[in-house]
C-alpha positions in Angstrom: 3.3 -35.6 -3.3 2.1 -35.5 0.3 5.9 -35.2 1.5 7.6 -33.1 -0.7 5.1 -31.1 -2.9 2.1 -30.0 0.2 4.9 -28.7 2.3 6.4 -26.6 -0.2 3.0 -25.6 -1.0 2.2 -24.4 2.5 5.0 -22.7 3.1 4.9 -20.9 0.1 1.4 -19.6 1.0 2.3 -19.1 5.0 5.1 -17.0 3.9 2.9 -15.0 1.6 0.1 -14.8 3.6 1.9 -14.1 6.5 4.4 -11.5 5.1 1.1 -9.6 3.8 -0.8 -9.1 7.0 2.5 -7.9 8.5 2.8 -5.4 5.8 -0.9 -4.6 6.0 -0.9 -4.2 9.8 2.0 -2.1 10.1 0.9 0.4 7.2 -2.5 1.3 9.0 -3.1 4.5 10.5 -0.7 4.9 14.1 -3.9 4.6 16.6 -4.3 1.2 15.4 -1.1 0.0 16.8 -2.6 -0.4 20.1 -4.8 -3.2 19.3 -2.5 -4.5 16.5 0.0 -5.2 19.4 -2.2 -6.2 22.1 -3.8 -9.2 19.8 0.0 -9.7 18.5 0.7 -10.3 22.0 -1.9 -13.0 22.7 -1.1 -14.6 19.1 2.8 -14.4 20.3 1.5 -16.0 23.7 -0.4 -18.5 21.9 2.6 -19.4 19.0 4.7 -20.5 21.9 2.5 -22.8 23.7 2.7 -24.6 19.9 6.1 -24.2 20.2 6.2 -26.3 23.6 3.3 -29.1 22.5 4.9 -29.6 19.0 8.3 -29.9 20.0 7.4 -33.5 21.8 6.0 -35.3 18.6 7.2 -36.0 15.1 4.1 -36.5 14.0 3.0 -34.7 10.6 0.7 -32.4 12.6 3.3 -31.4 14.6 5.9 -30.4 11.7 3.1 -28.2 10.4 2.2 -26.8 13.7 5.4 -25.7 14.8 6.5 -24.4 11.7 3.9 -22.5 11.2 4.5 -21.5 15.3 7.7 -20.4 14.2 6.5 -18.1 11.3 3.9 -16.8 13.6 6.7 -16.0 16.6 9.1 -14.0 13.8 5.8 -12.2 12.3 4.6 -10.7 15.7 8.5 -9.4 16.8 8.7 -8.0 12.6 5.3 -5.9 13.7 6.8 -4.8 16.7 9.8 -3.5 14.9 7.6 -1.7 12.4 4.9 0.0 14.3 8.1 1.8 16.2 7.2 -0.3 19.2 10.8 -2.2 19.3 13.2 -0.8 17.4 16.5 0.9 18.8 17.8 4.1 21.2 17.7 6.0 17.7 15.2 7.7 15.8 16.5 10.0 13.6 18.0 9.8 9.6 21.8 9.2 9.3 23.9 12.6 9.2 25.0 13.9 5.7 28.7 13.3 4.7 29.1 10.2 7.3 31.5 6.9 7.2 30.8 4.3 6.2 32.2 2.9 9.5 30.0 5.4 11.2 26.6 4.9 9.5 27.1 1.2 10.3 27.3 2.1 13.8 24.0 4.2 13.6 22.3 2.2 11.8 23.1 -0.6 14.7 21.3 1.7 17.1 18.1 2.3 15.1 17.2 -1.4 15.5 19.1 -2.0 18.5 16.3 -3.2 20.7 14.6 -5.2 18.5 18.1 -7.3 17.7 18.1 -8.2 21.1 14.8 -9.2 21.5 15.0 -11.6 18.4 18.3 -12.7 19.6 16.6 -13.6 23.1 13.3 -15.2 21.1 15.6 -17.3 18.8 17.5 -19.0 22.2 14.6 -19.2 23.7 13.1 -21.5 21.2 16.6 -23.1 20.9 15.9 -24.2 24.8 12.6 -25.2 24.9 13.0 -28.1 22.3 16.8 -28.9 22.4 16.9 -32.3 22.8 13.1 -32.6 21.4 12.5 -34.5 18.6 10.6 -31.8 16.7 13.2 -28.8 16.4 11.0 -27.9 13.2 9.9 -24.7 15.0 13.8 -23.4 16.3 15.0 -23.9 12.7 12.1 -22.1 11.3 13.2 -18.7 13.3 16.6 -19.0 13.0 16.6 -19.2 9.0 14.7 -16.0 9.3 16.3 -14.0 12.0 20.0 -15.5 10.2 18.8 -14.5 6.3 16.9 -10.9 7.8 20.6 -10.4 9.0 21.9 -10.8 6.0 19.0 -8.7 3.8 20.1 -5.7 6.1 23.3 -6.3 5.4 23.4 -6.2 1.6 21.2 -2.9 2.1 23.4 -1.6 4.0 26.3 -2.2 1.7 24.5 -1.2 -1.4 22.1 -3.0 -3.8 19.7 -1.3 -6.8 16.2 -2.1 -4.9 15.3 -0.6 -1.3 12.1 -1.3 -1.7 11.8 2.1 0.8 8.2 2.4 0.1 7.4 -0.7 2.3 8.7 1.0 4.9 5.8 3.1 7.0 6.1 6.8 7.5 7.3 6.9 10.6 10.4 4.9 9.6 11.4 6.3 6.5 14.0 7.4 7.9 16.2 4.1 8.1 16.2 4.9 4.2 19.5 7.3 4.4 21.2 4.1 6.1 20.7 2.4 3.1 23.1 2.8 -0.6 21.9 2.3 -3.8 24.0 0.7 -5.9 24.3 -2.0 -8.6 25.9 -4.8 -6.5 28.2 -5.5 -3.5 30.9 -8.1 -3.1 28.5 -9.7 0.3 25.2 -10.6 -1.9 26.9 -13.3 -4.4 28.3 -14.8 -1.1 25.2 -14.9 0.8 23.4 -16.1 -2.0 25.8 -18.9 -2.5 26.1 -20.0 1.0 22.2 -20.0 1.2 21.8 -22.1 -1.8 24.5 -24.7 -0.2 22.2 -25.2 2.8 18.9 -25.9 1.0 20.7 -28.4 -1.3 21.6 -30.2 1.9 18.8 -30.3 3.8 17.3 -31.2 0.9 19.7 -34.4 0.3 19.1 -34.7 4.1 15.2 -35.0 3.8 15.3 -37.4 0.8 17.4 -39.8 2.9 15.7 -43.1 3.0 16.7 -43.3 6.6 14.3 -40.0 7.2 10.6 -40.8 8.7 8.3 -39.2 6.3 7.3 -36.2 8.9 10.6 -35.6 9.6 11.2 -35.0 5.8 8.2 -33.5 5.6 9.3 -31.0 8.3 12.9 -30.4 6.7 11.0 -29.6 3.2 9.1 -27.0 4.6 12.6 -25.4 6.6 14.2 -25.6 3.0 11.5 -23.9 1.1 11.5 -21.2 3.6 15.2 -20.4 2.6 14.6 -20.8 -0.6 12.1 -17.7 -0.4 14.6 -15.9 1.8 17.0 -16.7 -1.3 14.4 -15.3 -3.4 13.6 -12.3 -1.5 17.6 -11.8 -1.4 17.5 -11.7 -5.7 14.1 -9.0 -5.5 17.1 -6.8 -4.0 19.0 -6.7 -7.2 16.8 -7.8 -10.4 14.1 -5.6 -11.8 10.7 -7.7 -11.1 7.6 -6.3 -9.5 7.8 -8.0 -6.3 5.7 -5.1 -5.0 2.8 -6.8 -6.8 3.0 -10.1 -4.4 1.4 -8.2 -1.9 -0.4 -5.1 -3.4 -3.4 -6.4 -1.5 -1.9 -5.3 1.5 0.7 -2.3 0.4 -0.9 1.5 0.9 -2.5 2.7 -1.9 -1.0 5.4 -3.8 -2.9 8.5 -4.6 -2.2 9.1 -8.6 -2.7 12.4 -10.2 -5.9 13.2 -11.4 -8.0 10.0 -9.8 -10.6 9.8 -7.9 -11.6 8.8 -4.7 -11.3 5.8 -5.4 -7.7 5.8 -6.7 -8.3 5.1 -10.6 -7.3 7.7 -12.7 -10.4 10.3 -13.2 -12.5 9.6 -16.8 -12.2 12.2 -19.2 -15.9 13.4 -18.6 -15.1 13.7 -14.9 -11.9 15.8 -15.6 -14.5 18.0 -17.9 -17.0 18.3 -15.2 -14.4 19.7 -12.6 -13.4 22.4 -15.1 -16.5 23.1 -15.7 -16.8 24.0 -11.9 -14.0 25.7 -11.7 -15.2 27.9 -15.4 -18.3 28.4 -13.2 -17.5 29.5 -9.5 -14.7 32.1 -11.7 -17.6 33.7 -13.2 -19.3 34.1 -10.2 -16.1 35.4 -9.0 -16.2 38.4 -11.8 -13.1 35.8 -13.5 -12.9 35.7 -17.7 -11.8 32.8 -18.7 -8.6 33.9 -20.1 -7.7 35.2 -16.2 -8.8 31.9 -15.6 -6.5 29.7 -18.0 -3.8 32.2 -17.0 -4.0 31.0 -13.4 -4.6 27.4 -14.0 -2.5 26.5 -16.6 1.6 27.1 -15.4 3.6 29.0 -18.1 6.0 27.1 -20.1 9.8 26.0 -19.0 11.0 28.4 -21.8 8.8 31.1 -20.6 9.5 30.6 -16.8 13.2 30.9 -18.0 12.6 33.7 -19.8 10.9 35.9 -17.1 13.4 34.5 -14.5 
């Protein structure tokens, strides 16, 4: 249990955890970003000295720590990306009537920036533990810088989720780079390919040749593409992944709640026309002015006066 069944357990809940605060953090209110960056920098700062200590042993500890170092590392540059502070030279929505050719090139530039810093984190961490004997941390980033490539991708190309209202207001606009569609020829093969690599890393990590960190620290790289696989079938099958993380999703305003987002009680509803009946009366309003006002005509009558 200790070797195969806690590490998939803690990466299930690092990559929920983890994916939550991003989302939480980068859907507050823009004068936040300051500090959300500043301690994202000391976090980053911190992450890396992990990466550095962890990468000498193959202790058990040290598979935890720099997997979770690596999580940590891909988190901060994801909330640089999406607070606008790293993203690319372009800002704006795709042009109507655009190639496909084109809009790939665009759509290049709107992340531009933040490409090449996770290209420069990912060697970086490829560097400072080649020839360690804890690479847990390397591996870690590069399954989610490689399977994020591939997620933009099949948007890109076309697939019937966008999952657009993830995205915070000031980048709604990579939305018209995206297609909606019912499937593209990429996503079986990226799904495929994935799968492959889990199913040998996992026959790698049950080796009886493996020392039980080690195996401990190539579960915990598998499940993490496993998610990624998972994440990659949220694109294309109906399921409510939205409600993962509603805990740190903005809250939707629904018509006719109150304050407090729930859907107003019918006494409530009466009490606000009530007001309304009221301050139209002081107003010299009758009531039938009033439901005249209030209430919109019907489509048939609309269409008739049109």
């Amino acid at each position: 249990m200790s070797d195969y069944g806690f590490p998939v357990l803690y990466a299930l809940g690092l990559w929920w955890f983890s994916t939550g605060v991003v989302l939480y953090l980068d859907n507050l209110p823009g004068r936040t970003f300051r500090w959300t960056l500043l301690g994202g920098t000391l976090v980053l700062a911190i992450a890396t000295f992990g990466v550095v200590i962890s990468s000498a042993s193959i202790t058990s500890f040290a598979q935890y720590a720099a997997f979770t170092c690596g999580v940590v590392i891909w988190g901060v540059l994801e909330m640089s990306y999406f607070t606008g502070l790293a993203t690319g030279p372009r800002k704006t929505p795709c042009p109507p009537g655009c190639s496909d050719l084109r809009r790939f090139g665009l759509a290049i530039m709107t992340s531009l920036y933040h490409e090449l810093a996770v290209m420069g984190t990912a060697l970086f961490l490829v560097l400072i533990s080649w020839e360690e004997p804890n690479q847990v941390a390397a591996w870690t980033f590069v399954v989610l810088w490689l399977m994020r490539w591939s997620a933009k991708l099949n948007l890109f190309l076309g697939v019937p989720n966008l999952n657009e209202d993830w995205l915070p207001e000031h980048l709604r606009y990579l939305k018209t780079y995206m297609s909606k569609r019912g499937m593209n020829l990429l996503f079986p093969v990226s799904v495929t390919l994935a799968t492959v690599v889990v199913v040998l890393i996992v026959l790698e990590a049950r080796e009886p040749s493996q020392v039980g960190a080690v195996s401990q620290g190539l579960v915990l790289v598998a499940t993490l593409l496993a998610l990624a696989i998972l994440e990659h079938w949220f694109l294309v099958l109906p399921l409510p992944d939205e409600a993962l993380w509603a805990w740190a999703l903005p809250h939707k305003d629904v018509p006719g709640s109150d304050d407090s987002g729930r859907p107003g009680s019918d006494s409530s509803q009466s009490n606000v026309l009530a007001k309304r009946r009221r301050s139209s009366k002081q107003r010299g309003t009758t009531s039938h002015e009033l439901s005249r006002t209030t209430v919109p005509p019907p489509p048939w009558r609309r269409a008739y006066q049109a």
